[in-house]
Structure formats: C-alpha cells, structure tokens
N, C-alpha and C positions, 0 to 999 in steps of 0.2 A: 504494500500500500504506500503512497506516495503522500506529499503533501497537500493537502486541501487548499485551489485557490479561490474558485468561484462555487457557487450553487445557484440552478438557476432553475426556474418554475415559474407555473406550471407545466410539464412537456409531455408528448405522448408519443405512444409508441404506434409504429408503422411499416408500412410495407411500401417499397421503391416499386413504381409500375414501369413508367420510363423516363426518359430528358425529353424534356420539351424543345428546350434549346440550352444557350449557354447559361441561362441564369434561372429556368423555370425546370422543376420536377416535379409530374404528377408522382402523389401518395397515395397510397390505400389507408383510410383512419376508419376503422372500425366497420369498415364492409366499404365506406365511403370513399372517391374519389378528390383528391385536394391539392389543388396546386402549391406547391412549396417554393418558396425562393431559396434559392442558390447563389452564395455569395462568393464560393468556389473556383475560379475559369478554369484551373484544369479538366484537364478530357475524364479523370477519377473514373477510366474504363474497369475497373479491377474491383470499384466501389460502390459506382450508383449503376446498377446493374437488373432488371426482373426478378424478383421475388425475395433479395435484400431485405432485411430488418435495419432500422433504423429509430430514429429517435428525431421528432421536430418537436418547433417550441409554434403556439397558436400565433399569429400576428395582426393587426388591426390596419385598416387602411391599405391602400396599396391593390398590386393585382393579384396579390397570393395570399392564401388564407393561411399558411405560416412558413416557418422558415424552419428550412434542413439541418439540423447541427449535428448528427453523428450518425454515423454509421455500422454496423455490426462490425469487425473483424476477423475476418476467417477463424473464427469461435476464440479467440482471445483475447478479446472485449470491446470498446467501441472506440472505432476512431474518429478524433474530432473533424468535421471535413468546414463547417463551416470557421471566415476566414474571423471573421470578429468578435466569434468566441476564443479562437488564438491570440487575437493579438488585444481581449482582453485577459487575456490569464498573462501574456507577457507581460502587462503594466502592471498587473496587481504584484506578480511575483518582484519586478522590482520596487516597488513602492517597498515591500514587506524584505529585502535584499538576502531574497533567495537565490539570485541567480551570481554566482560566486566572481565570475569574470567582469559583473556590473556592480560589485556591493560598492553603495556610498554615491552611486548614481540616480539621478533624478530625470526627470522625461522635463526637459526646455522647451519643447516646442515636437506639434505634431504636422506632420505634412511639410517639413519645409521643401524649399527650393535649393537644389544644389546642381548647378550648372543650368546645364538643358532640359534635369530632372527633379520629382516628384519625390523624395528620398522618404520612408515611412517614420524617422525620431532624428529630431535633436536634443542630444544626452547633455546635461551637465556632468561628467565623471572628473569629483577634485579638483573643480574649477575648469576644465580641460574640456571645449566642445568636441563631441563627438555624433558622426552621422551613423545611424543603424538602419537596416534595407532590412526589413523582417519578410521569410518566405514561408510557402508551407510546405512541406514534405507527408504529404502523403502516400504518396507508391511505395509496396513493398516491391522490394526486388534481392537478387541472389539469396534468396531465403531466409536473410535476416539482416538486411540495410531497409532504410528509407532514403527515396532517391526523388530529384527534384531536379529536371522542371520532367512534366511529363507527356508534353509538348512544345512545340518553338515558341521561345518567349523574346520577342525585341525589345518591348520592354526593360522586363527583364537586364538584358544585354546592355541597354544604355543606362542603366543605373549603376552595374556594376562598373562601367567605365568611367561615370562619374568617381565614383569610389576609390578606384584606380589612378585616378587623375590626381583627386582630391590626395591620397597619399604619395602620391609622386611628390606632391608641392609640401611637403611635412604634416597637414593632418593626419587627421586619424579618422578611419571607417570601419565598419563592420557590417559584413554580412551574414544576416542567423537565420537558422532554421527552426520554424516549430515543428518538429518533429512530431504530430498529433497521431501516432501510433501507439499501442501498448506492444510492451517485449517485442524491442528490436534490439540489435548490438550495437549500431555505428549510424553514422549519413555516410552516403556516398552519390554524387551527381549521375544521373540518369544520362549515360551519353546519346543511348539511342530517342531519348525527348528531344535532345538538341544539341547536336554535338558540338557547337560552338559555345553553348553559354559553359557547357561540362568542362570546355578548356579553358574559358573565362577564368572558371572559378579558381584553379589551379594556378594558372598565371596572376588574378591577383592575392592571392596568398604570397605567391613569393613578391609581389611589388607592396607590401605591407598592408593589404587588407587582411582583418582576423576576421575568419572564419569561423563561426561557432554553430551548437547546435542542443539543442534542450529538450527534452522531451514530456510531453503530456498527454491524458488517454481522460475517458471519458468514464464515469461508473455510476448506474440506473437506481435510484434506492427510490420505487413507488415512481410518482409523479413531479421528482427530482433530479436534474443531471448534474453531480457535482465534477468536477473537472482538478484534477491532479495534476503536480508535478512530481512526476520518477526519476527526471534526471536534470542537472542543473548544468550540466556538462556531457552531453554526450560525443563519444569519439568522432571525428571526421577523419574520412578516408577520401585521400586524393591522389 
C-alpha cells in the first residue's frame, strides 16, 4: 500500500463500450449507455478497449455525463488514465514533499510560457526557478516498464526542446512521468510510439535535462477512488 494522496467521490463503476473519438468514450453504467470525457490523447489501445472495467466520476454540464478516471489493469489494479487526476496527485504530493527529488519545492506558477512552449510548472526549488513538462505513462510494455508517448507527439517534441534549450543556456528543466500504473519496475520511452521523441528523451538527459519518474495506481473502497503514491522515484531506463 502506498501513500494516500487524493480521495475523490462520488464515482462509479463501469464498462468501456468504445472511443468515440479523441476525447469522448461511451460507458456502460448500470445497463446504461454514457458518454464519458476523456482527458487522455493517447491512442491507450491496450486500455480503453470493449468490455474493460473501469471507474468514472458523474460530471455536470458539458457534452458528457462524466469523466473516465481509471481503468482496470490486466487484474493488478487500476490505472489512472485520466490526465488531471495525475497531475492532481502531483501537486498534492509536493505540497505534502513526498516526492524526494522536489522536497522544499513549491508550484510558482502553472502553464507558463517557455520559449515557443506551453511548459506544465514553474517550481520555486530553494529559490532556484525550475520548469517541469509533467507526462503520463500509461502503456505497459516489455512486461514490466511503463512507456511513453504511445503515439507521435510534436508537441511533445517541442517542449522537450525547449527544455533542452533552456538547459543549454544554464537552467534547469525537468521532464517527469506519472507513471499511473500499479506494479511496474522502471519507465522506459516507447520507441515504437515515436521514435524521435524516444531519442529526444535520451539526448536531453545527457544535455542536462533530469528525467524522472513517480509512480501512482488507483484503489476502489465502495463509491470512493482514493489515489496512491508507491513510488517517489521510480527507475528510468534509457
């Protein structure tokens, strides 16, 4: 069992029918039909898939009656697929300075602008601005990594070259992964998603981008999804 960051309700449990498109999934809720929102853009072929168990939370307003936040895991629990339950358990976990590589760091600003891009935090760490690109790692692959991106991301690509840049010229960036699986080993980049961003990621490690990786899973108690952290550090493989 891992550390408690969020708990969130009411949510219910469900059945994947199929993708509508990139940001809509019908569900099955209790015999019933429901459009779900998907805050996701990965392809998550291996995830949102026909007759999947799932986990959505109800939503008001808008075109979907709720939104998708986890999904079964090949029977070893649930992975968080939606992106803003990730990257709230990231803020909470450092508010709370669980995550050991950020202790003593504070969230400066969200969304800035750094270059051409959209960068997801500016950190105060010890006085020292720092830019963090948060991704999610959802694809299980070689039987026990989570790998990322899991299609071609330009995006993607030009944020990390921000980052690249930015530490060229003496900042400091970081690129992390939510690792939103339960029991994996390591991250490692998905080449065949995108073989470019897979070399990106390698080459700015060695031009001073740090590369990290954290891991969090999802666990059901009734009409409750509480959301854990298992690892505050997990390995990267490059």
């Amino acid at each position: 069992m891992g550390i408690e960051l969020l708990r969130m309700g009411p949510v219910e449990r469900c059945e994947i029918s199929r993708r509508i498109n990139r940001f809509v999934v019908e569900v099955i809720v209790d015999g019933e039909p429901r459009m779900a929102l998907n805050t996701n853009t990965g392809r998550l072929a291996d995830l949102i898939a026909a007759g999947r168990g799932a986990v959505c939370k109800p939503r008001e307003g808008g075109r979907t009656d709720c939104a998708l936040i986890a999904v079964d895991f090949h029977g070893r629990g649930l992975a968080i697929v939606d992106t803003r339950t990730q990257a709230l358990a990231f803020e909470e976990a450092i508010g709370r300075g669980l995550i050991g590589w950020l202790r003593g760091g504070s969230i400066a600003k969200r969304g800035p602008r750094l270059g051409d891009s959209i960068i997801d935090y500016l950190l105060d760490l010890g006085g020292a601005a720092v830019w963090l690109e948060l991704k999610s790692a959802v694809l299980l692959h070689e039987g026990d990594k989570a790998g990322y991106p899991d299609c071609p991301t330009p995006r993607g690509r030009r944020q990390l070259r921000e980052l690249m840049r930015l530490a060229g010229s003496g900042g400091r960036g970081i690129l992390a992964f939510a690792v939103a699986l339960p029991n994996v080993k390591a991250f490692k980049p998905y080449e065949r998603g995108d073989p470019e961003m897979a070399r990106l990621i390698s080459e700015a490690r060695c031009a001073g981008v740090d590369v990290r990786a954290f891991g969090i899973e999802g666990v059901l108690e009734d009409r409750m999804l509480r959301v854990d952290l298992w690892s505050d550090d997990l390995p990267v493989v490059l």
